[in-house]
C-alpha angles and dihedrals in degrees: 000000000000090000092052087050097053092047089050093047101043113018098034121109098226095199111030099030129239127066137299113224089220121053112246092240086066130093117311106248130179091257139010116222128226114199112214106140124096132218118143089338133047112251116262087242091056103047092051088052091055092043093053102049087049088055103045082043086062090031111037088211112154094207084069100042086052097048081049114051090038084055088053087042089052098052091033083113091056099052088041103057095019113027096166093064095051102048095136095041080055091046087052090045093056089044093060090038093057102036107086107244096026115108095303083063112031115094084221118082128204112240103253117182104223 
């Protein structure tokens, strides 16, 4: 968990979803990069948001469910025009749909663009 919670409060995009790669105490750069596509390895994005519906899954802590499911909502472009590239954000997605509670059973939905 205190790994979570140090993701969430250093590395989240608070606004747009996902994960940023550089902590925002660090240097202020131009841009901030979020990584979401896949090769050899699954994408950083994509793992947190795994981790963390597992956790909120053993946990049932809402902070995680809802890192979780923003960080979905955020890369739900991605899944839509390219799904090979975001195989972990739709494991995590999966994760929160068949989990009761999660967002098949949450009265509040995640903002998804179509």
């Amino acid at each position: 968990r205190k790994l979570a919670d140090e993701m969430i409060e250093w590395h989240a995009d608070g606004e747009r979803g996902g994960f940023f790669t550089i902590a925002r105490d660090r240097e202020q750069l131009f841009a901030r990069s979020k990584e979401v596509s896949e090769g050899a390895q699954p994408s950083a994005n994509g793992t947190a948001a795994q981790v963390l519906a597992r956790l909120w899954v053993a946990t049932k802590e809402e902070k995680y469910r809802a890192a979780a499911e923003k960080s979905v909502a955020a890369f739900a472009v991605v899944m839509k025009s390219s799904p090979a590239a975001g195989c972990t954000v739709a494991d995590a997605l999966d994760s929160l749909l068949s989990t009761p509670g999660g967002i098949a059973g949450s009265t509040a939905r995640p903002s998804v663009p179509a």
